[in-house]
C-alpha positions as CSV (number, residue, x, y, z in Angstrom):
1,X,18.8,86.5,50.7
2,X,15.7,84.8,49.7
3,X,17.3,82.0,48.2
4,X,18.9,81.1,50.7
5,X,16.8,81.3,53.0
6,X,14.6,78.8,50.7
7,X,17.8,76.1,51.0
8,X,17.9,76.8,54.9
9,X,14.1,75.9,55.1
10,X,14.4,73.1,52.3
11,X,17.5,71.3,53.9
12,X,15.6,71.3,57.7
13,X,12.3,70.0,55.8
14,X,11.8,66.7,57.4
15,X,9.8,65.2,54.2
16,X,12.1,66.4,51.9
17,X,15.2,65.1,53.7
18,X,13.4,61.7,54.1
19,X,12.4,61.3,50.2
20,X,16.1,62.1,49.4
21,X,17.6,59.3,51.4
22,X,15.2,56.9,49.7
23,X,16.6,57.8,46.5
24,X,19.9,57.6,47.2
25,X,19.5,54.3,49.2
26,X,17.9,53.0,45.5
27,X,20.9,54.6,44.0
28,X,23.6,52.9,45.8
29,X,21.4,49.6,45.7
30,X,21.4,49.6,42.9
31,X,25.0,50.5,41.6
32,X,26.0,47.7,44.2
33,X,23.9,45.0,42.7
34,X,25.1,45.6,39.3
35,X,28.7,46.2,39.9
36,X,29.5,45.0,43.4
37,X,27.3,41.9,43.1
38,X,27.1,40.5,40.2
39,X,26.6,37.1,41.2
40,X,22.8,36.7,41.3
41,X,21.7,33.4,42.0
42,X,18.2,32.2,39.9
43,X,16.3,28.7,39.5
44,X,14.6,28.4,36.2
45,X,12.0,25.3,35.7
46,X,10.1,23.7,33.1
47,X,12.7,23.3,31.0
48,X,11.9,19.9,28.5
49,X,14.3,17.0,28.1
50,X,15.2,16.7,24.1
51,X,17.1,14.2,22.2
52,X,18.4,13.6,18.5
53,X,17.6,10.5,17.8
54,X,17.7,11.3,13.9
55,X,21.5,11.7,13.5
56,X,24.2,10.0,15.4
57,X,24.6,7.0,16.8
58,X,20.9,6.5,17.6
59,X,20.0,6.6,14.0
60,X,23.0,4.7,12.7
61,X,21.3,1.9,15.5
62,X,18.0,2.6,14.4
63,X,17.3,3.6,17.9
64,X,14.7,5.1,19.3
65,X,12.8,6.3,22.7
66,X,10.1,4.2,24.2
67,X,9.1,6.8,26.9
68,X,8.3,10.5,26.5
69,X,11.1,12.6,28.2
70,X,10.6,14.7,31.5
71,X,9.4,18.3,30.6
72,X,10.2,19.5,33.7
73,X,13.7,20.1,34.5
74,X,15.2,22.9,36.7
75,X,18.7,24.2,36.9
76,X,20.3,27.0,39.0
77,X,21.7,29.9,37.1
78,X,24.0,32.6,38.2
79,X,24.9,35.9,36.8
80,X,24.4,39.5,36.3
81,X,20.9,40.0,38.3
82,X,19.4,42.1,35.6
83,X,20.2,39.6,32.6
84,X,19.3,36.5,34.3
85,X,16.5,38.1,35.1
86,X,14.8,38.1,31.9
87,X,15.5,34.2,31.3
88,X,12.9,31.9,31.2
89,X,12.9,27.9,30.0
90,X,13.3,28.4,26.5
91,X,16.3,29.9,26.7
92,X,18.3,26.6,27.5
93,X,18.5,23.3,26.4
94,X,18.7,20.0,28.3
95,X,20.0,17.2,26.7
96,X,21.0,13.9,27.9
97,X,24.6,12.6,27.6
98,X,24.2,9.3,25.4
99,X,27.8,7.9,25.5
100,X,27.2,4.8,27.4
101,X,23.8,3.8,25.1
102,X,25.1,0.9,23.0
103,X,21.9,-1.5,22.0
104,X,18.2,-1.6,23.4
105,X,17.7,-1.4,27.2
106,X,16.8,1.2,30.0
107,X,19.6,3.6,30.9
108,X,20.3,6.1,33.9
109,X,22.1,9.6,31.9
110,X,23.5,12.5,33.0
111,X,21.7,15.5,32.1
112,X,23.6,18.7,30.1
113,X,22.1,22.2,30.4
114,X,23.5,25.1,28.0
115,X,22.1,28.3,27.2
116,X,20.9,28.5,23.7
117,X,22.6,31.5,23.2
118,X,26.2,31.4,25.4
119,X,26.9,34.2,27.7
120,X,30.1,34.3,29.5
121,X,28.5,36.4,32.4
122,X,25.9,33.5,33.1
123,X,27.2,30.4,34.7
124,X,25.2,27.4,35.1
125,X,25.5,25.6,38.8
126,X,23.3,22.9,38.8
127,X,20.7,20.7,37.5
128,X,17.9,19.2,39.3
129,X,17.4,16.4,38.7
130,X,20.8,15.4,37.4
131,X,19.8,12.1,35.6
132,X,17.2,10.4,33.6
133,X,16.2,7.2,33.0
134,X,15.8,6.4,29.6
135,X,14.6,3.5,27.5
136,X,15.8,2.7,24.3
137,X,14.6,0.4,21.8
138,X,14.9,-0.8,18.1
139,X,12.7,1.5,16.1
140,X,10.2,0.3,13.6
141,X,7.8,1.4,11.1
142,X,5.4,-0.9,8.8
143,X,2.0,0.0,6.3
144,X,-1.1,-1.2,6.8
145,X,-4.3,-1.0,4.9
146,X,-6.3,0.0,6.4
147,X,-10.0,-2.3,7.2
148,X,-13.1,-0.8,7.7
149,X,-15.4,-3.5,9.9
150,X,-19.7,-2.3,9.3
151,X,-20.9,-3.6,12.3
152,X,-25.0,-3.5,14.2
153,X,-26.1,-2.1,10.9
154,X,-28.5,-3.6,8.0
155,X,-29.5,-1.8,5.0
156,X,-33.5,-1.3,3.8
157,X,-34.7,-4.3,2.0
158,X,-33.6,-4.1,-2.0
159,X,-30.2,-2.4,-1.4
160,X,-27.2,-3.7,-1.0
161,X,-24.0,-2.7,0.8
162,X,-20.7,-3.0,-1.0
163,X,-17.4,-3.1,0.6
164,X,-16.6,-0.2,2.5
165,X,-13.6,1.9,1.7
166,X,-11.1,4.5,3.6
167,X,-9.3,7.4,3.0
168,X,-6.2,7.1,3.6
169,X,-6.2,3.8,2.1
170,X,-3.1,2.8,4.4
171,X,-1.2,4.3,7.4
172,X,2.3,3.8,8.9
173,X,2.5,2.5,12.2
174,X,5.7,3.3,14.6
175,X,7.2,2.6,17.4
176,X,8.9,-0.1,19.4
177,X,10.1,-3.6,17.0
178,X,8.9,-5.8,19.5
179,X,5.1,-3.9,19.9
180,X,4.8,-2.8,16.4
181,X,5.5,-6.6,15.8
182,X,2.2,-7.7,17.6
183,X,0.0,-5.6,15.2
184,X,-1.8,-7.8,12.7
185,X,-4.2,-4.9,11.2
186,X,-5.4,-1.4,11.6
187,X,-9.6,-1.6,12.0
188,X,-11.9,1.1,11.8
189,X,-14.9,0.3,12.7
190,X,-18.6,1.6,11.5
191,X,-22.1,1.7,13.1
192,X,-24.7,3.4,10.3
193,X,-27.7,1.7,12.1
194,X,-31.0,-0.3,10.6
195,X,-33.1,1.0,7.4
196,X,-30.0,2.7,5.1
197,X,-31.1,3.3,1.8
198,X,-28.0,5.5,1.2
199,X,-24.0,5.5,0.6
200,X,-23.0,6.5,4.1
201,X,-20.1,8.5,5.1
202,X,-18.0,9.2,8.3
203,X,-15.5,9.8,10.3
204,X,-14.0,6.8,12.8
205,X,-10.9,6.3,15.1
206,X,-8.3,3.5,14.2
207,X,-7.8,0.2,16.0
208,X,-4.8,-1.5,16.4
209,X,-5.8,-5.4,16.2
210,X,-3.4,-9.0,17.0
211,X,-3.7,-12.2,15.2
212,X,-6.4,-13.2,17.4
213,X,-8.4,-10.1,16.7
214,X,-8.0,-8.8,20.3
215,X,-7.4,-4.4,20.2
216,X,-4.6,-3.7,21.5
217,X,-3.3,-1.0,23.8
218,X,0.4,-0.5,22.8
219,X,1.5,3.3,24.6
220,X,4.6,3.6,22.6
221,X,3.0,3.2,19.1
222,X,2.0,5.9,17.0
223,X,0.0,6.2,14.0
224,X,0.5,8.6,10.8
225,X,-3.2,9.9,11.2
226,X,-5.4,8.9,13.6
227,X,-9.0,8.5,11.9
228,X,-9.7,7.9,8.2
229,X,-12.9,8.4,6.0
230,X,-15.2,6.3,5.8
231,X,-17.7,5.5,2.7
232,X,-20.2,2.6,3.0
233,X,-21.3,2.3,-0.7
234,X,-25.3,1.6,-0.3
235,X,-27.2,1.0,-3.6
236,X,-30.4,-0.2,-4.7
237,X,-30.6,-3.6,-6.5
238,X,-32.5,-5.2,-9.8
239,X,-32.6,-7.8,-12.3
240,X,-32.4,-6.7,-16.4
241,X,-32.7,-8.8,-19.1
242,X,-29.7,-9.2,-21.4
243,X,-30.3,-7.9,-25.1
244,X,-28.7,-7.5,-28.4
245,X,-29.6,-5.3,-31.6
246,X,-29.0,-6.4,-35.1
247,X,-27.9,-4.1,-38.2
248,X,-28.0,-4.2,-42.1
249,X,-31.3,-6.9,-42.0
250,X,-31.3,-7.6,-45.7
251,X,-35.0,-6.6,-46.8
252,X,-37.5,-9.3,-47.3
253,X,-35.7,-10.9,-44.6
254,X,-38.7,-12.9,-42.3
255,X,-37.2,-12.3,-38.6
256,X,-39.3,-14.9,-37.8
257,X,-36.6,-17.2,-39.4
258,X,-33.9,-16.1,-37.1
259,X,-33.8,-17.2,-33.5
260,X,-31.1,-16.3,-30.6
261,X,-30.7,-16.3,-27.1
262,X,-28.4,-14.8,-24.8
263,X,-26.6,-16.6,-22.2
264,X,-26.8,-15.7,-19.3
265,X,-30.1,-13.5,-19.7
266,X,-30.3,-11.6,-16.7
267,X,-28.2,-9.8,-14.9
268,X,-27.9,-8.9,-11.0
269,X,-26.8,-5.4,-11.1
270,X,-27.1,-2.2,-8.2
271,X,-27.1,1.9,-8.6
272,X,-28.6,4.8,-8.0
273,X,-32.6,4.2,-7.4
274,X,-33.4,6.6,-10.2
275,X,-31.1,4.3,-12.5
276,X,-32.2,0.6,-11.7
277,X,-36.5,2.8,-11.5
278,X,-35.3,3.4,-14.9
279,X,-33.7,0.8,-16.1
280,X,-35.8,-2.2,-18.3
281,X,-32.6,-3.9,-20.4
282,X,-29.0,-3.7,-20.6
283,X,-28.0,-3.4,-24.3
284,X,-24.6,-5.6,-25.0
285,X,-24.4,-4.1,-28.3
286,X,-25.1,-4.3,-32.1
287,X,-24.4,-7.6,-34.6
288,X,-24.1,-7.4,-38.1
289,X,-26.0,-9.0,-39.6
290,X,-24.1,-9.7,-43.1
291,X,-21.9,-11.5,-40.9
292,X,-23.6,-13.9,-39.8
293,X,-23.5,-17.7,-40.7
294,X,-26.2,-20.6,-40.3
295,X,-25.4,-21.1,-37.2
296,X,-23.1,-18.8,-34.7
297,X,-21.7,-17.7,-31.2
298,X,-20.7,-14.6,-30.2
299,X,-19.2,-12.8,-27.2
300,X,-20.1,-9.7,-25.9
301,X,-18.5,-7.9,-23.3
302,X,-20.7,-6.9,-19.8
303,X,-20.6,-3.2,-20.6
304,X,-21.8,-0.5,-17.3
305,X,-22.3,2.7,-17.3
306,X,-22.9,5.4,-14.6
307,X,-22.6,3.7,-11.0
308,X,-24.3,0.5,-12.1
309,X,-22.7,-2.0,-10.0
310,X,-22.5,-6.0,-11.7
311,X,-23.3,-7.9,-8.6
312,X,-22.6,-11.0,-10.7
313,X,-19.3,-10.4,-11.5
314,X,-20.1,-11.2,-15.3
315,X,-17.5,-10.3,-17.6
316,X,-19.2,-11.1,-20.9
317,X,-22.5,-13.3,-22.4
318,X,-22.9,-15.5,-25.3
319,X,-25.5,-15.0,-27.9
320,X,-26.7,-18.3,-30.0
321,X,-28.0,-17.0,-33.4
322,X,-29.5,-19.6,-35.7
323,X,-31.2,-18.9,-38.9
324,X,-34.1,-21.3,-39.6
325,X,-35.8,-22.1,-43.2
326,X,-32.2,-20.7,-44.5
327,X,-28.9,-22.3,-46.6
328,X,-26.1,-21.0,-48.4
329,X,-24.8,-21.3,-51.5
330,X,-21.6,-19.9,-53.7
331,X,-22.2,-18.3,-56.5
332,X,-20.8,-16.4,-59.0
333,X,-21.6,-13.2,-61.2
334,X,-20.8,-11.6,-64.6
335,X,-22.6,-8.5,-63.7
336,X,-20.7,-6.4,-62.8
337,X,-21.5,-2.3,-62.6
338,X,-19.7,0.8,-62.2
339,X,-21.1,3.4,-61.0
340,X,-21.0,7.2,-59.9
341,X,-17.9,7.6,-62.1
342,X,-16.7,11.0,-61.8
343,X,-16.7,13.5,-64.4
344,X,-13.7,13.3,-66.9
345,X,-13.0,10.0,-66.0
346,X,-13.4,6.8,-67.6
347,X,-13.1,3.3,-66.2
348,X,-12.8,0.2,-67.9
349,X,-13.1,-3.4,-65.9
350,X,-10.5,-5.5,-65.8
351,X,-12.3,-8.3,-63.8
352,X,-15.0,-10.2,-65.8
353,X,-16.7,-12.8,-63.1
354,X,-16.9,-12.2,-59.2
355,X,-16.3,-15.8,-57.9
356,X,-17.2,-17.5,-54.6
357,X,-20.3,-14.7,-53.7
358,X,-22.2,-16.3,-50.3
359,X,-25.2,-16.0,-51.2
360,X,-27.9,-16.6,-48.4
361,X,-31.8,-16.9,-48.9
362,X,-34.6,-19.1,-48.0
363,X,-34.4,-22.4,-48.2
364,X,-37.7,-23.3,-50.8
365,X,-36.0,-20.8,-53.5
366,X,-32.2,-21.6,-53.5
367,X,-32.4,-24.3,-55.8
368,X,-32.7,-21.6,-58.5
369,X,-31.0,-19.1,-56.8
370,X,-31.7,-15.3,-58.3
371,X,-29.1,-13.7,-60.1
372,X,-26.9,-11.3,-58.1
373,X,-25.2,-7.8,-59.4
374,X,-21.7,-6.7,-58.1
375,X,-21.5,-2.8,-57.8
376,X,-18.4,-0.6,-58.1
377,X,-18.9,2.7,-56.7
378,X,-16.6,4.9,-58.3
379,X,-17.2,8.1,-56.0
380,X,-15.4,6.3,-53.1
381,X,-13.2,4.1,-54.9
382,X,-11.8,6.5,-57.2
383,X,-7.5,6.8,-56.6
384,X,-6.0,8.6,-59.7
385,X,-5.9,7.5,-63.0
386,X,-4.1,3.5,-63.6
387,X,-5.3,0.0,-62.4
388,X,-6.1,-1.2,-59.3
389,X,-8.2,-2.9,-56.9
390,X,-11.5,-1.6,-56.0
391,X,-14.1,-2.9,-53.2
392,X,-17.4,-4.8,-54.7
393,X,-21.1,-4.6,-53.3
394,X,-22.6,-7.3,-53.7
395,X,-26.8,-7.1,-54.5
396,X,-28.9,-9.3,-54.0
397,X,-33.0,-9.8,-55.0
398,X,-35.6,-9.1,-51.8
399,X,-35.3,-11.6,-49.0
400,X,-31.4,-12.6,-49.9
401,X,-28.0,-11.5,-48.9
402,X,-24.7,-12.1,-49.5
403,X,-21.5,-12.2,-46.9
404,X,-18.1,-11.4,-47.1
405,X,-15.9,-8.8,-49.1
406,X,-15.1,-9.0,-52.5
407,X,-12.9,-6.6,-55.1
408,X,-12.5,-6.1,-58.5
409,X,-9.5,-4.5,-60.6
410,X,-10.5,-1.2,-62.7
411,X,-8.8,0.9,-65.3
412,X,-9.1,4.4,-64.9
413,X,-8.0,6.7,-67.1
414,X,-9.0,11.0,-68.1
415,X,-11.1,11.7,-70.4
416,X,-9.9,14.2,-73.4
């Protein structure tokens, strides 16, 4: 009895009845959109304009785009309200039809929507707008180095600036034939400003310059980066003497009686200021002397090290040896010695005169030159037991020397 008296009271409850109709209104909504009408009608926008132009006939052409496409297309989609729904722009794909494009030139195209994913329940029913125009254009691409212009700047007195490089050395430039054709050179230009006592280093854009040095403002061009690094090398600057070492003076030797020069004797070079501050010669390297004749030239390469810089470009120097008060003479020898032989060896000579020695020494004594001794040194000579040829040292009294190499032929045999 009390229940139904509750359903009597709940079915003549005004608020209840009201909330129920609601819900049922929703539910027959509802079932009516999705199964009675399923033709929902919905505009999507923003969708972007592409096109291959990699593969195809465009790129068989060597084709390209001039202008950048619309990115704002709309189409009208129909379907299933609750699946269209959830679309949005990158869902489909607009795409121009490129049939009738056959060389360079502006063309009107029809534009093609499809979904990226096909449905069969979602039908596409227009597109808005339904052309494009388009411009086409041989495509071309060309390196440049690129050239770093240092401009309103000086650098502090004693420095020099060197030629300024970037990184990337070169870019690719793009675009159009006919615009890409009226660059002459990629510029970045520099400012570093008065007083630089520094290498300098920065970032700057890249200018497109013509033949006559004009920038130029080409909209379909584009660049593989678009700024480089810059360095300004900055160094300071000096003057060195040139200057050669000599080895093996013989001794007695008066280095009074032997005069040189060096040609050219200074050098133009820049670095680091704590190198040139440092810096009182630049060695070009050690002679000889027991090569040396009566008179001689010799080239020496220009030789840098750390960031030195040679300003004059020189490659090498000459240096004029004379010796003065000094002759030459041939002479030959009968003593001969062997030396350091080793234990359990013995070594007989087979050569009995060492002909042709030249012998050099002051001029007042080599009319009665001193006798000279040839030296066989066994300890680094010695190659098994049998003959052969051994080098020769030549000795010579104080304030002589001899040049060039001589041998003698040895017998060595073992001891019992």
């Amino acid at each position: 009895m009390n229940d139904k008296g509750f359903f009597y009271r709940l079915m003549h409850n005004t608020l209840f009845l009201r909330i129920v109709s609601v819900a049922a209104a929703f539910v027959i909504w509802f079932v009516v959109v999705v199964s009675v009408s399923p033709g929902y009608t919905r505009t999507v926008s923003g969708i972007p304009v592409t096109i291959d132009t990699k593969s195809g006939f465009l790129a068989d052409a060597g084709l390209g785009l001039v202008d950048k496409l619309n990115q704002n297309i709309s189409i009208d989609v129909s379907g299933p309200r609750t699946t269209i729904g959830r679309l949005s722009a990158k869902d489909f794909s607009v795409t121009p039809d490129v049939t009738p494009v056959t060389k360079s030139g502006s063309y009107t195209l029809q534009l093609n929507a499809s979904l990226k994913t096909p449905d069969s329940q979602i039908h596409i029913r227009s597109i808005s707008p339904s052309q494009i125009q388009i411009r086409f254009d041989t495509v071309a691409s060309k390196t440049f180095p690129v050239n770093v212009r240092v401009q309103n700047s000086k650098v502090a007195d004693g420095y020099v600036m060197e030629t300024a490089t970037a990184s990337p050395k070169e870019i690719i430039v793009s675009g159009p034939s006919a615009e890409v054709a009226q660059v002459a050179q990629v510029r970045a230009d520099v400012d570093m400003g008065n007083g630089v006592n520094a290498t300098y280093k920065t970032k700057a854009g890249l200018q497109l310059i013509d033949a006559s040095g004009s920038v130029l403002n080409l909209a379909h061009v584009k660049l593989s980066v678009s700024s480089v690094s810059v360095t300004v090398p900055v160094f300071k600057a000096g003057t060195v003497p040139l200057k050669v070492n000599f080895s093996n003076l013989p001794a007695g030797f008066d280095t009074k009686n032997m005069q040189y020069t060096v040609s050219p004797d200074m050098l133009h070079i820049a670095g680091s200021a704590q190198e040139i501050d440092s810096l009182t010669q630049i060695n070009l390297g050690t002679i000889d002397f027991r090569t040396l004749s009566l008179t001689n030239k010799i080239v020496l390469p220009v030789t840098l090290t750390g960031t030195l810089q040679n300003l004059d470009n020189l490659s090498s120097a000459t240096v004029s040896i004379d010796l003065l008060d000094t002759v030459t003479q041939a002479v030959n020898t009968q003593d001969i010695q062997v030396v350091n032989v080793p234990s359990g060896y013995r070594v007989q000579l087979r050569t009995k005169q060492i002909n042709g020695i030249q012998l050099y020494g002051p001029a007042a004594q080599m009319a009665t030159p001193a006798a000279v001794t040839a030296v066989v040194d066994m300890s680094t000579a010695l190659n098994g037991t049998g003959q052969y040829v051994v080098p020769v040292t030549i000795s010579t009294p104080s304030g002589f020397w001899a040049t060039g190499n001589y041998t003698a032929v040895v017998q060595v045999s073992k001891t019992k």
